[in-house]
C-alpha positions as CSV (number, residue, x, y, z in Angstrom):
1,X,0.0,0.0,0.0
2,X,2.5,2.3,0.3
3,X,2.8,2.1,-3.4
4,X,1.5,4.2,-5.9
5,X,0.6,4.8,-9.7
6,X,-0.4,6.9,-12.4
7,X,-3.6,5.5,-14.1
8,X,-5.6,6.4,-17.7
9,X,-9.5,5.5,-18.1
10,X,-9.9,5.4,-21.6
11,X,-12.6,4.5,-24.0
12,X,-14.3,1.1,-25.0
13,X,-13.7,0.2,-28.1
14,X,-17.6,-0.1,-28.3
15,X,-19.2,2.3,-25.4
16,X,-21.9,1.4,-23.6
17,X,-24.5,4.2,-22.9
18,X,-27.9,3.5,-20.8
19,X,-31.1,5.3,-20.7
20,X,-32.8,6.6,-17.6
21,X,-36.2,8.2,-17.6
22,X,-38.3,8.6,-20.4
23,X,-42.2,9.1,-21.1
24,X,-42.3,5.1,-20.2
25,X,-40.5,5.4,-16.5
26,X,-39.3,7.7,-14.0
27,X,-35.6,8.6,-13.6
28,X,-33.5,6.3,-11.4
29,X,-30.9,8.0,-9.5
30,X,-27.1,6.7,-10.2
31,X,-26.2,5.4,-6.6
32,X,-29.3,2.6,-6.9
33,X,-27.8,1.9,-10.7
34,X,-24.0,1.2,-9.6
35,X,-24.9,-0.8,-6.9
36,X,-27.4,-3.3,-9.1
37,X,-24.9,-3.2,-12.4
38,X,-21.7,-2.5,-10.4
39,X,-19.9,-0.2,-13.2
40,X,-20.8,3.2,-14.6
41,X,-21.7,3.5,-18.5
42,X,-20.1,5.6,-20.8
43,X,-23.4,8.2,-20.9
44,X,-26.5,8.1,-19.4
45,X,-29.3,9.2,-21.7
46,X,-32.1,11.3,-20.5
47,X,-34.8,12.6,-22.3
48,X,-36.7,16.4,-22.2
49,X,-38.9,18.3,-24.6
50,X,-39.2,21.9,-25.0
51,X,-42.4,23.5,-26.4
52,X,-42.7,27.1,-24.4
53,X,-44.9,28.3,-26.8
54,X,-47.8,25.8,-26.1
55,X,-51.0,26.8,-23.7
56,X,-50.1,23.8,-22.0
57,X,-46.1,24.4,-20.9
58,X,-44.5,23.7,-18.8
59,X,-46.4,21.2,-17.1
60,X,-46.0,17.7,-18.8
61,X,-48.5,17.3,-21.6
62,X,-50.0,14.1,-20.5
63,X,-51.2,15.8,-16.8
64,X,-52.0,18.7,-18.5
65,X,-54.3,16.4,-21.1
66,X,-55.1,13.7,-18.7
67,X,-58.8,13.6,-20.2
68,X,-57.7,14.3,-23.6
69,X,-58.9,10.9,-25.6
70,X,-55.8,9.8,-26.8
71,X,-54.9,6.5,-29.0
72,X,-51.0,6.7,-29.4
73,X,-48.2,8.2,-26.9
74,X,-47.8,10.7,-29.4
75,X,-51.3,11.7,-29.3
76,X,-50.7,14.8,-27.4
77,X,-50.0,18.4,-28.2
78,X,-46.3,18.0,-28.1
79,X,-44.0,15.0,-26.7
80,X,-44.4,13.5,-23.5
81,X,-41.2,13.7,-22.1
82,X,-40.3,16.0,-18.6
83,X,-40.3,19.6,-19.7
84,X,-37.0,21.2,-19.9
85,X,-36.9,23.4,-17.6
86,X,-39.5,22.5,-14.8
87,X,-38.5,22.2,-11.0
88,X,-35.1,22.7,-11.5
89,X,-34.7,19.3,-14.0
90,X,-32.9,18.0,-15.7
91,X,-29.9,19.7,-14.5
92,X,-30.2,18.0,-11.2
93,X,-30.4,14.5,-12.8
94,X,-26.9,16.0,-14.7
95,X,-25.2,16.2,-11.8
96,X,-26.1,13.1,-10.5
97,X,-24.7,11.5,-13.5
98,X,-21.5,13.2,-14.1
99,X,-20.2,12.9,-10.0
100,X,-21.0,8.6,-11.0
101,X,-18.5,9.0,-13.7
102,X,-20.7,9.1,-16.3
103,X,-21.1,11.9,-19.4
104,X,-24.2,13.5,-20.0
105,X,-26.5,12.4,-23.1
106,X,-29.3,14.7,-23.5
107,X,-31.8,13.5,-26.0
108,X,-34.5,17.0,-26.0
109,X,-37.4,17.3,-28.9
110,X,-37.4,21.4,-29.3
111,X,-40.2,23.7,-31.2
112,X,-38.2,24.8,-34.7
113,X,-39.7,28.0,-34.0
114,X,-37.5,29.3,-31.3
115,X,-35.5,32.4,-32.0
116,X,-31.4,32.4,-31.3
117,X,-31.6,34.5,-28.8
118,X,-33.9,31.5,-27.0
119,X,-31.8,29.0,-27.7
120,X,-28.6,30.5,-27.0
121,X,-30.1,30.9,-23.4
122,X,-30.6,27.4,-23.5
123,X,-27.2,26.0,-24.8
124,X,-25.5,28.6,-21.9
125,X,-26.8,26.6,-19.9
126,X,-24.8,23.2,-20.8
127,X,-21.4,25.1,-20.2
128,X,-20.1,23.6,-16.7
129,X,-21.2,20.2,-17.6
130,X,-18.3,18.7,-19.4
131,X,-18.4,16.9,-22.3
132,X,-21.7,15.8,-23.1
133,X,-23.8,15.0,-25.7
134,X,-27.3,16.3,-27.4
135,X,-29.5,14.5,-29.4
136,X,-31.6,17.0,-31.2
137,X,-34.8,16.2,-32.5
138,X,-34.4,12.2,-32.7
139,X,-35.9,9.4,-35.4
140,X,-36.7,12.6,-37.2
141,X,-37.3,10.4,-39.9
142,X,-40.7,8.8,-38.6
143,X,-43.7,11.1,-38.3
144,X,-44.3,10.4,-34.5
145,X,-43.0,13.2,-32.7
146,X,-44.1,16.9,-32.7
147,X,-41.1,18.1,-34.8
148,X,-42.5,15.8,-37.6
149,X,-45.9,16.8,-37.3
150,X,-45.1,20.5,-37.7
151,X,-42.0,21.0,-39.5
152,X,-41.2,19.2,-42.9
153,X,-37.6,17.5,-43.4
154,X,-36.2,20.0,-44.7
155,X,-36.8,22.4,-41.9
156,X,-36.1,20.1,-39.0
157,X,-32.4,19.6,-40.7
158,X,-32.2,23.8,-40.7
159,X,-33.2,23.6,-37.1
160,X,-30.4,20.6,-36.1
161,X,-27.8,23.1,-38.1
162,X,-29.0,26.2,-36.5
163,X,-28.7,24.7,-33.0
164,X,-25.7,23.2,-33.5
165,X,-24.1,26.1,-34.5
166,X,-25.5,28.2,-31.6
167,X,-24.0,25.3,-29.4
168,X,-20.6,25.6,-30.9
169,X,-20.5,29.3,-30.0
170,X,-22.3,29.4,-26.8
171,X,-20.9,25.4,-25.2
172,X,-18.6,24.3,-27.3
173,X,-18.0,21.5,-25.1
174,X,-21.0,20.1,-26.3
175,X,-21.6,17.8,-29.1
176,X,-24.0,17.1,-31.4
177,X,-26.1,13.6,-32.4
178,X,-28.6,13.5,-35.5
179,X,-30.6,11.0,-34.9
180,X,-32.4,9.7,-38.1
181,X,-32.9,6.5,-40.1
182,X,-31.4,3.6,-42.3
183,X,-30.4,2.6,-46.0
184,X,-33.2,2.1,-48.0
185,X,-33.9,-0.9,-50.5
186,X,-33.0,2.0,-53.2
187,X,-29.3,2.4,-51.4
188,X,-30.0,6.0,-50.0
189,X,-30.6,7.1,-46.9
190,X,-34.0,7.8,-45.6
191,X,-35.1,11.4,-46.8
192,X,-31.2,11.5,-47.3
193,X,-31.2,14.9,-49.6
194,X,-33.6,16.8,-47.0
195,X,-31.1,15.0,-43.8
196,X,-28.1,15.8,-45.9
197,X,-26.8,19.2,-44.4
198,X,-27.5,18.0,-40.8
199,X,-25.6,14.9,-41.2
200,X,-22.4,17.1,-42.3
201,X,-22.8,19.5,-39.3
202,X,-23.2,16.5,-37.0
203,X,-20.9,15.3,-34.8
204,X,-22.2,11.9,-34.2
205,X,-24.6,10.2,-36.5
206,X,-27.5,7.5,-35.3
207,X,-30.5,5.4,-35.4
208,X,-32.6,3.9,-33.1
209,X,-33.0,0.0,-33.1
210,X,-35.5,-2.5,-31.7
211,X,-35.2,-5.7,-33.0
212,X,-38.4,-6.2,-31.5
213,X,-41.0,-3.8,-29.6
214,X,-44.5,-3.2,-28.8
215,X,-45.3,0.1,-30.4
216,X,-48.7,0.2,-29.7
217,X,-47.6,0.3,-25.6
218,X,-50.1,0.7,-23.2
219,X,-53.1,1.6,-25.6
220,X,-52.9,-2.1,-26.6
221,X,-51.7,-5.9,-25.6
222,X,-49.1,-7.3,-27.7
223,X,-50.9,-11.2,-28.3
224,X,-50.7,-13.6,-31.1
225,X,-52.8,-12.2,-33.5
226,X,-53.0,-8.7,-32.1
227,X,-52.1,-5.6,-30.6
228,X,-49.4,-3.5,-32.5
229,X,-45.9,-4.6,-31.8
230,X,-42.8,-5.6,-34.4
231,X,-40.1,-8.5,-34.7
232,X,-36.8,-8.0,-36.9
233,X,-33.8,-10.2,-37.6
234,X,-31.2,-9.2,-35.6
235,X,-28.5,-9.9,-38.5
236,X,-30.2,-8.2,-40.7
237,X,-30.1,-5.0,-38.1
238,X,-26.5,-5.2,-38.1
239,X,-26.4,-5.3,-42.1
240,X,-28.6,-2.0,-41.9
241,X,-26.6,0.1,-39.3
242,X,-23.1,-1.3,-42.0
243,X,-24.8,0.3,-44.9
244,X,-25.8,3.0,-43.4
245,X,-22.4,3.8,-41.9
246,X,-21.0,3.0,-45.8
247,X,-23.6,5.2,-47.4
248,X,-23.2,8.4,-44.9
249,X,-19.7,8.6,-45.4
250,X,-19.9,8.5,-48.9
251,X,-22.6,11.3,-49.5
252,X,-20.7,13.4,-46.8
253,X,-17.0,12.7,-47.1
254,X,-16.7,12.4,-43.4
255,X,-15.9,9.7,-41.2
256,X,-18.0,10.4,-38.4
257,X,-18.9,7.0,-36.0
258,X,-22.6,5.8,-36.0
259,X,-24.0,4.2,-33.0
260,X,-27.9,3.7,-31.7
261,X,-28.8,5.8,-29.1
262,X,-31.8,3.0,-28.3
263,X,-32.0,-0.2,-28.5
264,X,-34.1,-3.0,-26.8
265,X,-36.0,-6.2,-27.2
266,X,-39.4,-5.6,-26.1
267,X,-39.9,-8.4,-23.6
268,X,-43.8,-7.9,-24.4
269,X,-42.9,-9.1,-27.9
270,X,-40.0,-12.2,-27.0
271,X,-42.2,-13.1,-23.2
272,X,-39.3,-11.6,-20.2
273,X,-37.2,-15.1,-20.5
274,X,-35.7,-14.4,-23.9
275,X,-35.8,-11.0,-24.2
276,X,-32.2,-10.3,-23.4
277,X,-31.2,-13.5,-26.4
278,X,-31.4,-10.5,-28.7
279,X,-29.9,-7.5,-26.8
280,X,-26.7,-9.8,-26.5
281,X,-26.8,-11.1,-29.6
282,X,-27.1,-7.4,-31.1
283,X,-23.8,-6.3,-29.3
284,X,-22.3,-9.3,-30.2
285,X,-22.7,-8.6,-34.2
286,X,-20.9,-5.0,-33.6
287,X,-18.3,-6.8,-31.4
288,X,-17.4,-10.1,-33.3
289,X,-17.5,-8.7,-36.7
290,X,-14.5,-5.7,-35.5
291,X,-16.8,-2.3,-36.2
292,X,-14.8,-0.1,-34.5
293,X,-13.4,2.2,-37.3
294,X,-17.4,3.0,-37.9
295,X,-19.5,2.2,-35.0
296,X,-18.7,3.5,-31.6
297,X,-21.9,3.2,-28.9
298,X,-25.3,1.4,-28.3
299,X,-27.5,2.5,-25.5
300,X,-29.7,0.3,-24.0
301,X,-33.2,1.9,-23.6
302,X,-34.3,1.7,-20.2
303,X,-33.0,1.1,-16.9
304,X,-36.4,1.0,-15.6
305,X,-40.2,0.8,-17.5
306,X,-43.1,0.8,-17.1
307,X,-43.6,-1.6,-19.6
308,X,-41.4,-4.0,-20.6
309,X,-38.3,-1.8,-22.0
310,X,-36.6,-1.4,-19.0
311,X,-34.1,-3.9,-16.9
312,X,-36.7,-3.4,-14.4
313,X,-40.0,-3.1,-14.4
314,X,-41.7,-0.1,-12.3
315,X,-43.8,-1.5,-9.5
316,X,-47.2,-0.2,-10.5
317,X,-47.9,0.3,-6.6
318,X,-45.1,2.4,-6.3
319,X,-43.0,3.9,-9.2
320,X,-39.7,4.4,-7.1
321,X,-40.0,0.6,-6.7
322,X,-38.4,-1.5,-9.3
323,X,-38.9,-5.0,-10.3
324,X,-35.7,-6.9,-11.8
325,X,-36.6,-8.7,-15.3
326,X,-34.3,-11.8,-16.4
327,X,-32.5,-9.1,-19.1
328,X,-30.6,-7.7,-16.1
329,X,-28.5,-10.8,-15.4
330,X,-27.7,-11.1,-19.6
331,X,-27.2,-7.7,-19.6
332,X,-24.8,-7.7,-16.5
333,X,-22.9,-10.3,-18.4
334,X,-22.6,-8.1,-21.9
335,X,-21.7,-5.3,-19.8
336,X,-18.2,-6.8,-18.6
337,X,-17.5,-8.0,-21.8
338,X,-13.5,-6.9,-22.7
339,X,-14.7,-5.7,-25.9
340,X,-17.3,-2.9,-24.1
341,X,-15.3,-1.9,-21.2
342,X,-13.2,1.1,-20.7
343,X,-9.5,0.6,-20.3
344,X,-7.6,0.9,-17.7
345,X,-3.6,1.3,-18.2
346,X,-1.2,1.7,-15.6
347,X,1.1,4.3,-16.0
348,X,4.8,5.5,-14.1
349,X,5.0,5.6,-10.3
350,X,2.8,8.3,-8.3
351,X,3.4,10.0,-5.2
352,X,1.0,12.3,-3.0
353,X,-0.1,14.7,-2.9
354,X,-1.9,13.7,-6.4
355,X,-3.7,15.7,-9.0
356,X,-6.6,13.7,-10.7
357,X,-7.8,15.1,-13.5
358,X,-11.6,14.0,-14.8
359,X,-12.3,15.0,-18.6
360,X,-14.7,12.2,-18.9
361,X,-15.9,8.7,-18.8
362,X,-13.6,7.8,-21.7
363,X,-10.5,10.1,-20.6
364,X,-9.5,10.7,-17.5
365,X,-6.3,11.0,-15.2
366,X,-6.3,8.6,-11.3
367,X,-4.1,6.9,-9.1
368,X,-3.3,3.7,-8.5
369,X,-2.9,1.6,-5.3
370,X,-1.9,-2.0,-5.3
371,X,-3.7,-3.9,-2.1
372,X,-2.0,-6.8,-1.1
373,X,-4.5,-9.3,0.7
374,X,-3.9,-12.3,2.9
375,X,-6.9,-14.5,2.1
376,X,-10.9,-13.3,1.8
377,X,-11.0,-10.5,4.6
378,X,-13.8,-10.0,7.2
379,X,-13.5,-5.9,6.8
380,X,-11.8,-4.0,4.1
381,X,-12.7,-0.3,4.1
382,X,-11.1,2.6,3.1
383,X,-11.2,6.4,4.4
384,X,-10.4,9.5,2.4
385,X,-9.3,13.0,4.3
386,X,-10.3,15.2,1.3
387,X,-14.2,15.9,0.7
388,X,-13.7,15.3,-2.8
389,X,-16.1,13.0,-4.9
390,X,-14.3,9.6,-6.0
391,X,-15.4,7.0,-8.4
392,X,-13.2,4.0,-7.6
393,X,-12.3,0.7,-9.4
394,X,-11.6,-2.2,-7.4
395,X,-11.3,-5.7,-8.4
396,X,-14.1,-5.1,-11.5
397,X,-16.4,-3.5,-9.1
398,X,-16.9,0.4,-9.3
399,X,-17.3,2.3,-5.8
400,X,-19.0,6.1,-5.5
401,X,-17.5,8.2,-2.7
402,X,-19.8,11.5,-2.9
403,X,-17.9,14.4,-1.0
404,X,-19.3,14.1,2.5
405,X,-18.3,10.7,2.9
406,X,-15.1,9.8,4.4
407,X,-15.3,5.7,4.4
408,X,-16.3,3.7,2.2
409,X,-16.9,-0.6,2.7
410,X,-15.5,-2.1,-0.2
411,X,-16.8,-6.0,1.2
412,X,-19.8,-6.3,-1.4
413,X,-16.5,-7.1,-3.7
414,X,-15.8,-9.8,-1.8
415,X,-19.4,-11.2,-1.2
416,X,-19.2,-11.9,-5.3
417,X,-15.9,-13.0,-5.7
418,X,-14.1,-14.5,-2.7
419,X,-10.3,-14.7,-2.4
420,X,-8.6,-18.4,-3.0
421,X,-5.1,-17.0,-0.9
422,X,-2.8,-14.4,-0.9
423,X,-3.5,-11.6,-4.2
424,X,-3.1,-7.8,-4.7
425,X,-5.7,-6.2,-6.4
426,X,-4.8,-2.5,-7.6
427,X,-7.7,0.2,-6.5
428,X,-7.7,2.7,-9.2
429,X,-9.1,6.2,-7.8
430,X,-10.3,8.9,-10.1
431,X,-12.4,12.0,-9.3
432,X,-15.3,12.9,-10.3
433,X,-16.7,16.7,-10.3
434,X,-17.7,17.0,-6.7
435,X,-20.6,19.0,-7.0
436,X,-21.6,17.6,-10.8
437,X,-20.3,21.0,-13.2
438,X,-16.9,22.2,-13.9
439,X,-16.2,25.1,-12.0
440,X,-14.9,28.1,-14.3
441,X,-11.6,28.4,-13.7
442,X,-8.8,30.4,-15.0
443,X,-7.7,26.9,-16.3
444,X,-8.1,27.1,-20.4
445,X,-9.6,23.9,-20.2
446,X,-11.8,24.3,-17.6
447,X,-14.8,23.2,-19.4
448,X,-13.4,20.4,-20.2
449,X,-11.4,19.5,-17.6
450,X,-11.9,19.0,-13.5
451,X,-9.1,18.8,-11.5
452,X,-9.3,17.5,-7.8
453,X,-6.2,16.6,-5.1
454,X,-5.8,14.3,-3.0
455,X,-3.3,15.2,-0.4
456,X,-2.9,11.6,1.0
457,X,-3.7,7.9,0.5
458,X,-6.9,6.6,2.2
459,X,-6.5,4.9,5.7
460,X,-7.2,0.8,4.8
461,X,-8.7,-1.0,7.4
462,X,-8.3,-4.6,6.6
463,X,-8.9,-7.3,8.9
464,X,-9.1,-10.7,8.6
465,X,-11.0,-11.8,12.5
466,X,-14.0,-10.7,13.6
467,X,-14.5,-9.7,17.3
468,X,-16.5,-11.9,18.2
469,X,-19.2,-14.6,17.2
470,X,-22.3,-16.0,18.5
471,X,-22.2,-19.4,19.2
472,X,-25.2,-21.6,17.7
473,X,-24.6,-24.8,19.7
């Protein structure tokens, strides 16, 4: 222990992103996440809409319609996501998501019709927060959302440009998804001239995939025979996102990487015991057949549902409850697959006091501490001096140290994977942005950047007796 290192997170060469919230479920907070999936993702994807120029705003259209007689979630005035905005959200949920040691991925449907000035109030907004991601007017291809209904193609790329652009000036730490569709039979893009400028001023390209989902969710039941609901070939998926990739950086010239900001099987569609044969399955196509140069990140579309979309499904009695489907144990596996995991690489020897520098969840600067064990312990905790937040790496397993903790009990490592003898296990340390923003700094790099110090090592307590026991004879 008295031992240190320099440590690199870098990125997966696939990155794994999860969604959390929606107009399906309510937003799960990060602590509850780690400890069921026991690793951060790359970004954690929430979803808003912004429509201040409807009667209705801001209160969220479907309580502000509640008796409007509606066939379709998209029924409704405008989309039925949390406004942006309202009760301080979702820059609280940000926060929450960058001190886990995750990056931001804001997916927000916006009225066209909003003047600069508007939106560059908006985009000031998303200075502090790193480097994050928005996805501006998504599957702008369908004719589901409110975008579609009142804008043509044409406009809604304008839009995506226009915002971008204001985004580049006003948080030019932030980048850019377009969000549309797939090759078509004919070997162009969907509504590929209309998308065509948006795609250039992109910086990420995508399209959402189900390989199989109820769409007709909850105004019908998916049964043999009826209800409204979809199954694809998962092969044939992957062939679709490979031309697609091929044809966009043909008719743009750029080599930008592709990746599906959703993507589930709808365990309404597959029954709850095989939905997670195609989520794996679908990340195994990407991994097996080497798509890095082109395709860079799926995000799994929900943590939590109230349908069947979710790793969980929302207790109806009690929608902070959560019910865990079989998905979340093929998931978990998929998760710690080599191929989607960030890398870790050990660098030259450390010494404290240490700066840590966080730029992201796919590039940041730690410390590393090898931990020399005698067996399985009884105890192993760790406390920190500094009230700095920590996201630590330990044997697989990622701990969360917010900023008024000082000790943290690293045993639940232990309850899954006991020690056969003597090991050392290095704890990598890295911290996170103790209050969730960047703090402007006279730092260059500030908005990219956090920096955090940590004057000592933590304090182990490792023990390998217990005081006492009760006797049972």
């Amino acid at each position: 222990m008295e031992k240190a290192y320099n440590v690199h997170l870098g990125p997966a060469k696939c990155g794994l992103d999860l969604g959390d919230g929606s107009e399906r479920a309510e937003y799960v907070n990060q602590d509850y996440i780690l400890h069921k999936l026991g690793r951060p993702h790359r970004f954690v994807n929430i979803m808003y809409t912004l429509y201040p120029k409807d009667a209705q705003w801001p209160e969220r259209i479907s309580v502000a319609c509640a008796d409007m007689n509606v066939k379709c979630a998209w029924d409704y005035p405008y989309d039925d996501y949390f406004p942006f905005g309202a009760n301080g959200q979702p820059f609280e949920q940000m926060r929450d998501i960058r001190r886990h040691g995750q990056d931001v991925l804001l997916t927000l449907t916006v009225d066209c019709s909003l003047d600069d000035e508007y939106l560059r109030g908006v985009a000031r907004q998303f200075r502090e927060f790193g480097r994050m991601r928005i996805r501006i007017n998504h599957e702008c291809n369908g004719n589901w959302f409110t975008h579609n209904k009142r804008y043509s193609f044409e406009e809604i790329a304008a839009f995506f440009v226009r915002f971008r652009n204001i985004l580049k000036e006003e948080a030019p730490n932030v980048s850019t998804i377009f969000c549309a569709g797939f090759v078509t039979p004919e070997g162009k893009v969907e509504h590929e001239d209309e998308f065509l400028p948006a795609y250039k001023a992109a910086d990420i390209w995508s399209a959402d995939s189900y390989p199989a989902l109820h769409y007709g969710w909850p105004y019908d039941i998916a049964e043999v025979g009826g209800g409204k609901y979809k199954a694809d070939n998962v092969m044939e998926i992957y062939g679709l996102f490979e031309k697609t990739a091929k044809r966009l950086r043909k008719v743009t010239g750029q080599k930008k990487p592709l990746s599906t900001a959703e993507c589930n099987s709808d365990g309404d569609v597959t029954g709850p015991f095989h939905q997670g044969e195609a989520v794996v399955k679908f990340a195994e196509n990407f991994r097996d057949f080497k798509t890095s140069s082109w395709f860079n990140g799926i995000s799994m579309y929900q943590f939590r549902d109230r349908g069947r979309l979710g790793l969980e499904i929302e207790d109806p009695n009690n929608n902070t409850v959560g019910i865990e489907q079989p998905v979340m144990a093929d998931y978990k596996k998929l998760i710690y697959d080599p191929y989607f995991l960030p890398t870790l690489k050990k660098g030259t020897k450390a010494a404290f006091p240490a700066t840590l520098r966080w730029g992201g969840s796919e590039d940041a600067d730690g410390i590393e501490i090898p931990v020399s064990f005698k067996k399985t312990p009884e105890f192993c905790e760790a406390t920190f001096d500094e009230k700095v937040s920590l996201m630590i790496e330990f044997g697989g397993k990622w701990f969360y140290k917010a900023k008024g903790v000082k000790t943290i009990d690293f045993m639940s490592l232990f309850f899954e994977k006991p020690l056969e003898g003597k090991t050392t296990i290095p704890m990598r340390i890295f911290a996170t942005p103790a209050d969730g923003v960047n703090p402007q700094t006279r730092k260059k790099d500030w908005a990219e950047n956090y920096y955090a110090k940590l004057k000592k090592a933590p304090e182990f307590r490792i023990r390998y007796e217990v005081p006492g026991r009760v006797g049972l004879s």
